[in-house]
KENU-351093 format. One record per residue: residue number from 1; residue in one letter; x, y, z of N, C-alpha, C, O, CB in turn. Coordinates in nm, 3 decimals, decimal comma. Glycine has a CB too. Layout:
# residues N
<NUM; 'a'; <X; Y; Z>; <X; Y; Z>; <X; Y; Z>; <X; Y; Z>; <X; Y; Z>>,
...
This chain:
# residues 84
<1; 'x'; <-1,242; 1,558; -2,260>; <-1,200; 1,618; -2,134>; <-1,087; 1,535; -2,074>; <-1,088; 1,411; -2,074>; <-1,320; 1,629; -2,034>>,
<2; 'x'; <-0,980; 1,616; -2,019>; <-0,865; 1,551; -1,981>; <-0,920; 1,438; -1,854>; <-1,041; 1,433; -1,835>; <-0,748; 1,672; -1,932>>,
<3; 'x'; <-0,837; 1,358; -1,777>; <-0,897; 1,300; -1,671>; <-0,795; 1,366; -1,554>; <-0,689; 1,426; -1,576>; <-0,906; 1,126; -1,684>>,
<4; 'x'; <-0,831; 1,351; -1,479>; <-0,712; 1,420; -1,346>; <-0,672; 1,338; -1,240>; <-0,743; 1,238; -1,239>; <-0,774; 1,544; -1,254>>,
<5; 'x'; <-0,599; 1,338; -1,163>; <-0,531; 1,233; -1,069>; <-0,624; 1,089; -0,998>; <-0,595; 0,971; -0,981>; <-0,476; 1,330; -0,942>>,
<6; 'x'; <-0,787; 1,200; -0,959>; <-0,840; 1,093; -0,869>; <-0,888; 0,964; -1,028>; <-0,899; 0,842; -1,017>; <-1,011; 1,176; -0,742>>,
<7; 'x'; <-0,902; 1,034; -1,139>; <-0,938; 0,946; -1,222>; <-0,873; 0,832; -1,256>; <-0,924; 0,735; -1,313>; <-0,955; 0,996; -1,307>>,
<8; 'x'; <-0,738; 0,846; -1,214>; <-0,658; 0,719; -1,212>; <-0,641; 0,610; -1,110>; <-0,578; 0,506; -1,131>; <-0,548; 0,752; -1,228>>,
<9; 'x'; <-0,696; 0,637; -1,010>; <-0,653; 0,638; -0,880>; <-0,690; 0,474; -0,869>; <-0,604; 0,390; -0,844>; <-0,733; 0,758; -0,770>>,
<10; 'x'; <-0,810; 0,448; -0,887>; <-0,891; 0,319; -0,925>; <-0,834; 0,202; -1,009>; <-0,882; 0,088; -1,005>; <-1,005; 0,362; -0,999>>,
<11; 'x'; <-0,673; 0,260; -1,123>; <-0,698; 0,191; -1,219>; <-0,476; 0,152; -1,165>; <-0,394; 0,073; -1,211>; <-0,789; 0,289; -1,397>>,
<12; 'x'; <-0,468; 0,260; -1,051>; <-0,311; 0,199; -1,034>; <-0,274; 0,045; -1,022>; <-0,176; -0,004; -1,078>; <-0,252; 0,254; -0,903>>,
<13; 'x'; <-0,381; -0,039; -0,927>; <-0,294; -0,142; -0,872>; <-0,337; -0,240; -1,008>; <-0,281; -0,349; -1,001>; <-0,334; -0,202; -0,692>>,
<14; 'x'; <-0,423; -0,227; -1,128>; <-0,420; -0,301; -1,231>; <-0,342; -0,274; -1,321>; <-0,328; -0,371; -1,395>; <-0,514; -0,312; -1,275>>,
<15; 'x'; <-0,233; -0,112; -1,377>; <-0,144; -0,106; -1,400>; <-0,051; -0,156; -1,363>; <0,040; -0,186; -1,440>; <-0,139; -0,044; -1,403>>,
<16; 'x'; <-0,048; -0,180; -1,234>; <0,124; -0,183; -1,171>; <0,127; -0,370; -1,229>; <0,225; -0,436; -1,263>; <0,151; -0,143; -0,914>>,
<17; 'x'; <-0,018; -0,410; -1,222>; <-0,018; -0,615; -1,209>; <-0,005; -0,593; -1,351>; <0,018; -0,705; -1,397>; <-0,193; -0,746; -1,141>>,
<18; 'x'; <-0,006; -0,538; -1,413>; <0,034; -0,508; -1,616>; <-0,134; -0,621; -1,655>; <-0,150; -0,724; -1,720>; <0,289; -0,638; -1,713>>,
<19; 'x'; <-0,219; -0,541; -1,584>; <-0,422; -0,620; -1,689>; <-0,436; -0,513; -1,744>; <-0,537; -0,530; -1,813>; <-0,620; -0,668; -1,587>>,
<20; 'x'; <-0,379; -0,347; -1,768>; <-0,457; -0,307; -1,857>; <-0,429; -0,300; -2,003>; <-0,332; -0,344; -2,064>; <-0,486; -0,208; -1,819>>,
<21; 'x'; <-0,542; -0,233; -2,049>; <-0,501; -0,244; -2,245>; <-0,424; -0,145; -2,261>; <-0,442; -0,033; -2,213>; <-0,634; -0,220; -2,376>>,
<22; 'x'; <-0,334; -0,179; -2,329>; <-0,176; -0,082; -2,370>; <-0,231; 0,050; -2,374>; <-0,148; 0,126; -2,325>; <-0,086; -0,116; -2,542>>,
<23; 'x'; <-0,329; 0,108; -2,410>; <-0,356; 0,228; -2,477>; <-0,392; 0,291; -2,317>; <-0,374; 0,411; -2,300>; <-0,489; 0,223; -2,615>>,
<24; 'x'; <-0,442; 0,203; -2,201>; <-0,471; 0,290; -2,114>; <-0,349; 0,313; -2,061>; <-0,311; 0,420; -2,014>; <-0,567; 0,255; -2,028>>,
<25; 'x'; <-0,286; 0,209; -2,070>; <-0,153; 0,267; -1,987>; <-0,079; 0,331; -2,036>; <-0,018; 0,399; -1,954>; <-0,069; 0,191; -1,938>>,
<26; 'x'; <-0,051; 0,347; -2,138>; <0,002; 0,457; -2,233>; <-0,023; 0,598; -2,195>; <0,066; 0,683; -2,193>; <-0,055; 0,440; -2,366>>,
<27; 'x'; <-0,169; 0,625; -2,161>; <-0,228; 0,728; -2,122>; <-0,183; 0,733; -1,949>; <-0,155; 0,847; -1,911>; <-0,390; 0,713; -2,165>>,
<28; 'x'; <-0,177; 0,661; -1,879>; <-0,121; 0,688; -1,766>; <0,026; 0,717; -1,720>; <0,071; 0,777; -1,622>; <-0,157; 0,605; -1,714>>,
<29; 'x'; <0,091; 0,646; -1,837>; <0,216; 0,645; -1,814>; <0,258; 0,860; -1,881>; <0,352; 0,932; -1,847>; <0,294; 0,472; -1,921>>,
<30; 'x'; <0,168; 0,883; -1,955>; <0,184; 1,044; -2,010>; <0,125; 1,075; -1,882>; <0,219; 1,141; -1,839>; <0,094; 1,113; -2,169>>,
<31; 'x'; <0,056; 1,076; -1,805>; <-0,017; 1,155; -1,704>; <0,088; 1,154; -1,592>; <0,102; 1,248; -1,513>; <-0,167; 1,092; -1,660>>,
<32; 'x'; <0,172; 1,021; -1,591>; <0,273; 1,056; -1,502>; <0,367; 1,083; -1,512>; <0,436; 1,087; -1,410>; <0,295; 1,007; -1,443>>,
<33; 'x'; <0,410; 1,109; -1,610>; <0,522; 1,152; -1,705>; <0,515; 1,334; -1,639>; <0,619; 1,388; -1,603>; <0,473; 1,118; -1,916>>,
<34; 'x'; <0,416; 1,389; -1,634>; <0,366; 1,494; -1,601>; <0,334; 1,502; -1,450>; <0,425; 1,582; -1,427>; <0,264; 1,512; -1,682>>,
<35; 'x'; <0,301; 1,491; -1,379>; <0,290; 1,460; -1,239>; <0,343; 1,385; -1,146>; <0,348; 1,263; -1,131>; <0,212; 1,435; -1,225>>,
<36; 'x'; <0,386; 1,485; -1,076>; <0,478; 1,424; -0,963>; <0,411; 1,359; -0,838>; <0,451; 1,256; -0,783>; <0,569; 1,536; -0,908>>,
<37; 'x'; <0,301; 1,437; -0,800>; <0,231; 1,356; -0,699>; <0,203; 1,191; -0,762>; <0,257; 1,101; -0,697>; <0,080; 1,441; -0,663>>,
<38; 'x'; <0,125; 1,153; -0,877>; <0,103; 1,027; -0,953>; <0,225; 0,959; -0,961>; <0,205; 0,841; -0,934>; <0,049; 1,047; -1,089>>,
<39; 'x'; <0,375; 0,986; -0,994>; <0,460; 0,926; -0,943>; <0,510; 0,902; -0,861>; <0,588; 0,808; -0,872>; <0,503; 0,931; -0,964>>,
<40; 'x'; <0,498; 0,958; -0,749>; <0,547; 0,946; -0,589>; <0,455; 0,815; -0,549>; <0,508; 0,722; -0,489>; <0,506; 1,106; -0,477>>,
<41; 'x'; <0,290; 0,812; -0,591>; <0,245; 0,748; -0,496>; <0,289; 0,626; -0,589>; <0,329; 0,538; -0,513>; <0,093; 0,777; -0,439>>,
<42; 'x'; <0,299; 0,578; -0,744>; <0,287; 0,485; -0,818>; <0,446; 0,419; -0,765>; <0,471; 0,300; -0,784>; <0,251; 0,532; -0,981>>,
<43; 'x'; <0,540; 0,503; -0,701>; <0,662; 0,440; -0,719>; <0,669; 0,418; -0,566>; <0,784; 0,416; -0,522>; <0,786; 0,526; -0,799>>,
<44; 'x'; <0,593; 0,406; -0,498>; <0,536; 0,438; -0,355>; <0,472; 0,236; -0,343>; <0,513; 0,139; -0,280>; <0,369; 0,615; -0,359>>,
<45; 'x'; <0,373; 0,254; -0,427>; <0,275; 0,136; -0,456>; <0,384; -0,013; -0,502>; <0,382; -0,130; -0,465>; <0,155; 0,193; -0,606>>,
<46; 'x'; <0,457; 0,053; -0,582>; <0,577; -0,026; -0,653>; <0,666; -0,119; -0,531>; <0,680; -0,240; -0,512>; <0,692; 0,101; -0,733>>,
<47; 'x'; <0,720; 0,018; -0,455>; <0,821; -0,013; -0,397>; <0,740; -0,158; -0,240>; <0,807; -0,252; -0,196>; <0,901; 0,168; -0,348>>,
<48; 'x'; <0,632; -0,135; -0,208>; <0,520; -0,167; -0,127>; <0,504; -0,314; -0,162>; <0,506; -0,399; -0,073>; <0,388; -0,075; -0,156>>,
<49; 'x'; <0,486; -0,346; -0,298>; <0,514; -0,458; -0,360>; <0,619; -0,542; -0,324>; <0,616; -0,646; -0,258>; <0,528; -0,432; -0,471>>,
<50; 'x'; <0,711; -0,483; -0,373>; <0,837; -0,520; -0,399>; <0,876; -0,562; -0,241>; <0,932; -0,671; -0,240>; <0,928; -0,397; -0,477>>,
<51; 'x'; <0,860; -0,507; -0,116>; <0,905; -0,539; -0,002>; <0,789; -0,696; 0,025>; <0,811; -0,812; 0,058>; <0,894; -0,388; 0,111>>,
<52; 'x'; <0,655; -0,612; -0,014>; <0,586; -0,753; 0,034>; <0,617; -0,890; -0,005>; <0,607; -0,975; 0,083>; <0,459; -0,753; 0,002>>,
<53; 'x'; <0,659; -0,931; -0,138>; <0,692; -1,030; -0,224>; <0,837; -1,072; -0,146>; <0,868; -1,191; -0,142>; <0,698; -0,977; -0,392>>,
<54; 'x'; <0,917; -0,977; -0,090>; <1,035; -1,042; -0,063>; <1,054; -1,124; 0,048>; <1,149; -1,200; 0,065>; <1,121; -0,960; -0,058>>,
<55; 'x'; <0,905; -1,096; 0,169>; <0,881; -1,154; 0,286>; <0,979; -1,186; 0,382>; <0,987; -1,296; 0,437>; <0,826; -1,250; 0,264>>,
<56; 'x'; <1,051; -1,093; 0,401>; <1,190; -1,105; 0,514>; <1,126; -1,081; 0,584>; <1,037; -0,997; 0,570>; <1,326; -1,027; 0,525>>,
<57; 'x'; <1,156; -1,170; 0,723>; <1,105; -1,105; 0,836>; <1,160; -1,018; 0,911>; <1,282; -1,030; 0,907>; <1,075; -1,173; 0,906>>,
<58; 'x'; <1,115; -0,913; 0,998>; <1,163; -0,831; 1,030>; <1,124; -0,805; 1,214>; <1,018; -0,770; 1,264>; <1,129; -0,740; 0,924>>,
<59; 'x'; <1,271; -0,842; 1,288>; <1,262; -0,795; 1,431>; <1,205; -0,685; 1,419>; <1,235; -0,605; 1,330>; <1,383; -0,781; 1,509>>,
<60; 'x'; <1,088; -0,657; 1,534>; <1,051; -0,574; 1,627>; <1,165; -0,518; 1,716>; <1,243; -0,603; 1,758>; <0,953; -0,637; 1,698>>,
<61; 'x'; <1,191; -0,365; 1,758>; <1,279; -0,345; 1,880>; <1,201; -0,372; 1,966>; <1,083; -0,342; 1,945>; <1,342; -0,218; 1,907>>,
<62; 'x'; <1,240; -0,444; 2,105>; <1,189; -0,502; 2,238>; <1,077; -0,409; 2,285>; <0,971; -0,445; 2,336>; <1,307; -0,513; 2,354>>,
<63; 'x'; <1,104; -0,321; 2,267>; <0,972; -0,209; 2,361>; <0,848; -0,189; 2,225>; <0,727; -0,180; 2,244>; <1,064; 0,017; 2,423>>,
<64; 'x'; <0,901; -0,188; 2,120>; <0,774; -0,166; 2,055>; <0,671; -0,290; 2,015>; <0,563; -0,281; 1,955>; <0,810; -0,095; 1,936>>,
<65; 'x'; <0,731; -0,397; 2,061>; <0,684; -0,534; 2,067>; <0,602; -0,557; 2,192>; <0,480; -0,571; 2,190>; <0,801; -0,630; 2,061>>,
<66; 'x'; <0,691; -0,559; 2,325>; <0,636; -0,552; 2,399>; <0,458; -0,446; 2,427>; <0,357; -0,492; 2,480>; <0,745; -0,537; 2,453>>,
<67; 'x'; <0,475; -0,301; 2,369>; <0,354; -0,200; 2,358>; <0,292; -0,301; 2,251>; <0,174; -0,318; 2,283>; <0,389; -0,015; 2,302>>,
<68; 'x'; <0,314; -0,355; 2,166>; <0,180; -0,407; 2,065>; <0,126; -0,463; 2,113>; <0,003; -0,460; 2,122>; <0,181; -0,475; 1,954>>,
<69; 'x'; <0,242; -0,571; 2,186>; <0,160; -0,704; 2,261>; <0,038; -0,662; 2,342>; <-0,080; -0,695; 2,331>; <0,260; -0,788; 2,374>>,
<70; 'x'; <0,109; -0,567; 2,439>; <0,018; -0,501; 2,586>; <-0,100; -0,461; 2,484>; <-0,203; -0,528; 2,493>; <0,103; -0,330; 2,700>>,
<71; 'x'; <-0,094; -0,351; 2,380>; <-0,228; -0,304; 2,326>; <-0,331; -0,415; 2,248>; <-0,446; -0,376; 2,225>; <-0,192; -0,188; 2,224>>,
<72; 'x'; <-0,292; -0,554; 2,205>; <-0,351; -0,648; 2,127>; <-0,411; -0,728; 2,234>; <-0,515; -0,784; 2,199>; <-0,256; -0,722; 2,031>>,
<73; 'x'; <-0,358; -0,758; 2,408>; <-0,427; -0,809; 2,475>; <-0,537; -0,698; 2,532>; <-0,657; -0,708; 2,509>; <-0,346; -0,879; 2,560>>,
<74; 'x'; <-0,488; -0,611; 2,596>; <-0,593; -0,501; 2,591>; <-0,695; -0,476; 2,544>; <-0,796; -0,450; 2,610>; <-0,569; -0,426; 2,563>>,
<75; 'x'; <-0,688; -0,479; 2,424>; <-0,863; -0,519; 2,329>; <-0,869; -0,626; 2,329>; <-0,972; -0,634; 2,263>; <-0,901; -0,487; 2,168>>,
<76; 'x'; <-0,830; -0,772; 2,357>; <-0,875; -0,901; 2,320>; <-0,940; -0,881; 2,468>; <-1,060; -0,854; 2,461>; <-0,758; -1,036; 2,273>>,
<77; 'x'; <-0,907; -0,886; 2,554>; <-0,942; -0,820; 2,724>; <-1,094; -0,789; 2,692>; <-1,191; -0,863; 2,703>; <-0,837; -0,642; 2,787>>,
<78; 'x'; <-1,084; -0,633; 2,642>; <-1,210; -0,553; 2,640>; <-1,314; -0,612; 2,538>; <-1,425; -0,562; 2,516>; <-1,177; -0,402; 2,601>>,
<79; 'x'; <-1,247; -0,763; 2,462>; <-1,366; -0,786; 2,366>; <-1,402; -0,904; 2,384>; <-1,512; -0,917; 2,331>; <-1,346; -0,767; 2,225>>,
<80; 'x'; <-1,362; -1,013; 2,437>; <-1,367; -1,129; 2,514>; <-1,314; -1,144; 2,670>; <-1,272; -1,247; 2,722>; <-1,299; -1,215; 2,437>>,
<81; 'x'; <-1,323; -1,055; 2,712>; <-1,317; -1,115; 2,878>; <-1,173; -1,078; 2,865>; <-1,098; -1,027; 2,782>; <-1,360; -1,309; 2,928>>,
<82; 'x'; <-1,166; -1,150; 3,040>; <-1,043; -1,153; 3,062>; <-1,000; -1,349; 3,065>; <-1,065; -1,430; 3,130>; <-1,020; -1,051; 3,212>>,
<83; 'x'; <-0,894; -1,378; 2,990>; <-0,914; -1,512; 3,007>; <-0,770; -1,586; 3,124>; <-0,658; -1,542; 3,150>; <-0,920; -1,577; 2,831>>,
<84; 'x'; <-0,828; -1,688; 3,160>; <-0,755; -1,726; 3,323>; <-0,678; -1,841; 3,261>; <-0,604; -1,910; 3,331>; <-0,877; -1,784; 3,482>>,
């Protein structure tokens, strides 16, 4: 029986780190060879990598910094007090 998308789903982020045995990936790499959703998310997962490893930091614009801040004290507020 063929396997279908969710069957891979489990086995992407040990493809992408290259632990599996050639033959499975072989078989994944035909499954995505064929499917476009399985490549969107695999080149999706890829690209996700690739930004994390490069660790640039990246400005916040002023207002959406400022709203995180306000919402991160807000629950620190509602989950420890208010502190003086």
């Amino acid at each position: 029986m063929a396997k279908k998308c969710k069957d891979y789903v489990s086995e992407l982020n040990d493809y992408l780190d290259g632990e599996l045995a050639p033959e499975l990936c072989q078989e994944i790499e035909k499954h995505v060879g064929k499917c476009e959703n399985c490549r969107i998310m695999i080149n999706s997962m890829k690209q996700t990598v690739e930004l994390v490893c490069e660790g640039k930091p990246t400005q916040l614009p002023q207002e959406l910094q400022v709203r995180l801040n306000q919402a991160l004290k807000k629950r620190w507020d509602a989950k420890f007090g208010k502190q003086k």
